[in-house]
C-alpha positions as CSV (number, residue, x, y, z in Angstrom):
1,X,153.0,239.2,190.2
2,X,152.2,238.2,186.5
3,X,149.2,240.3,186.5
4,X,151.4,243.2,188.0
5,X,153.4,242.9,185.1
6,X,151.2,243.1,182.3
7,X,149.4,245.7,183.5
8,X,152.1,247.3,184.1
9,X,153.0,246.6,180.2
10,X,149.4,247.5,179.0
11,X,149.5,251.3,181.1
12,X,152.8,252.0,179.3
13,X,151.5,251.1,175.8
14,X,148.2,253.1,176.4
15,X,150.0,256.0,177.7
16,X,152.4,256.3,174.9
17,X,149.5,255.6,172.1
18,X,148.0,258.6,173.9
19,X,151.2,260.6,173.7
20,X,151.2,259.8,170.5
21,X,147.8,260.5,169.1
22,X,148.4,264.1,171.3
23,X,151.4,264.8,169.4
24,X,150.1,263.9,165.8
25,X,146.7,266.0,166.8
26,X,149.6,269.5,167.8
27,X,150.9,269.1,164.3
28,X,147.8,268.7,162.2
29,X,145.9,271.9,164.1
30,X,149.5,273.2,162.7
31,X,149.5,272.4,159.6
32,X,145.7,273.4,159.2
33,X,146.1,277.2,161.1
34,X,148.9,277.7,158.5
35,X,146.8,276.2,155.8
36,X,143.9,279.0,156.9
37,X,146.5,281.4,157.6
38,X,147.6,280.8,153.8
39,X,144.2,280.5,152.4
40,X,143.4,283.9,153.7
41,X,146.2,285.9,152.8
42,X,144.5,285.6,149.3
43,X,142.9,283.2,146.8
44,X,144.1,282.2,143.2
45,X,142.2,280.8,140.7
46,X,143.2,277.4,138.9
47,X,143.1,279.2,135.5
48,X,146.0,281.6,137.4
49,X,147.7,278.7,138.5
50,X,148.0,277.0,135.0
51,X,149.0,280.4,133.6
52,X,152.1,280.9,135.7
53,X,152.5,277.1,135.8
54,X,152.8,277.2,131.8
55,X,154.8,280.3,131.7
56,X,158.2,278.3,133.9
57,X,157.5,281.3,136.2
């Protein structure tokens, strides 16, 4: 009966690390497609960057 119960606790901690690790994994292939899909609409150099930055626009 012990040995029921632990396992019991040891599937439902595994399963729900996996859920988690599943769930973190769907956001960072978000987060990286809209990262691409940012990175390709157009690339601006660091020297454009500090010009605007500079300029309070």
């Amino acid at each position: 009966m012990f040995d029921r119960l632990i396992g019991k606790l040891f599937q439902r901690a595994e399963r729900r690390a996996a859920e988690d690790f599943q769930a973190n994994a769907r956001a960072i292939n978000e987060k990286v497609r809209l990262l691409a899909k940012l990175g390709g609409a157009g690339s601006v150099s660091p020297a454009a960057c500090r010009k605007y930055s500079a300029s309070g626009a």
